[in-house]
C-alpha positions in Angstrom: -2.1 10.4 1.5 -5.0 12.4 2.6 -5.6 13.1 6.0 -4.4 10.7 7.8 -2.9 10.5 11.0 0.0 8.4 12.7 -3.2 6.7 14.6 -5.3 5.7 11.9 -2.1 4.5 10.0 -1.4 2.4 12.9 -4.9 0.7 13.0 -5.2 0.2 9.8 -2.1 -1.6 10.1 -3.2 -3.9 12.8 -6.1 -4.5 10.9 -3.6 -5.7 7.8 -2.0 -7.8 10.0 -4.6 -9.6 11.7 -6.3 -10.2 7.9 -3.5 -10.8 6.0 -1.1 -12.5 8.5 2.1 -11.8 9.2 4.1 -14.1 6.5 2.2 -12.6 3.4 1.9 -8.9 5.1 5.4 -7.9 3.3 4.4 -9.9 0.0 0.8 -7.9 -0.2 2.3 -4.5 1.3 5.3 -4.8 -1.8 2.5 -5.4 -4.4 0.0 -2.6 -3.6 3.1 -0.4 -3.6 4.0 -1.4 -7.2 0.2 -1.1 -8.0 0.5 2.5 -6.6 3.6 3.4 -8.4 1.7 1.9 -11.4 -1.1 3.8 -11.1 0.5 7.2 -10.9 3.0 6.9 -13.2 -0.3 5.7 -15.9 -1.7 9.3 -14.4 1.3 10.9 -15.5 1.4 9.6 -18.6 4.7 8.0 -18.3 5.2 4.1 -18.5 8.2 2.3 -17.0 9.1 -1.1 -19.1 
C-alpha cells in the first residue's frame, strides 16, 4: 500500500468519514475493495465469474 503510515491511514479515514458519512462509509469502503480485488486480479490475468 505504499508508504503509508498508521497516521496518514487514520486521516485519511476521518476525511472518508466526514465526506462520505457514516451510513454509506461501509457501503463505499466494500465497493472500492471489490474494485481493488478487481483490478488486480485483471493485472494478473485471472478473472473471477
Amino acid at each position: 500500500m505504499g508508504n503509508l503510515g498508521l497516521s496518514e491511514i487514520v486521516v485519511i479515514g476521518i476525511i472518508a468519514l466526514l465526506v462520505i458519512g457514516p451510513k454509506r462509509l461501509p457501503e463505499v469502503a466494500r465497493g472500492l475493495g471489490e474494485a481493488v480485488r478487481a483490478f488486480q486480479d485483471a493485472m494478473k490475468g485471472s478473472s473471477k465469474p
